[in-house]
Phi, psi and omega in degrees: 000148183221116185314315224262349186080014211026094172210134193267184210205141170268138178090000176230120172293133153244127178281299243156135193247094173208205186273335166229214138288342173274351170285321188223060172321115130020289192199151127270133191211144164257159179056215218256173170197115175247130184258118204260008184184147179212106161249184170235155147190112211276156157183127186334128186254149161320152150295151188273164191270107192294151156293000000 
């Protein structure tokens, strides 16, 4: 499912692409897992240069 309808949108990343949530888990684990820290972090790439 796609939120965005793919249509792209500012201000939103896509992390991860597949047919569920078991295609692009977060984290995987058996048993308990308390999760204490999540970060993200991004950084801008240049535009490639048209000709």
């Amino acid at each position: 499912m796609d939120a965005r309808h793919n249509q792209p949108r500012i201000g939103h990343i896509v992390m991860g692409r597949g047919r569920d949530a078991a295609d692009v888990p977060i984290s995987t684990a058996f048993g308990v897992a308390k999760l204490v820290r999540f970060d993200v972090v991004t950084d801008e790439l240049p535009q490639p240069r048209t000709s």
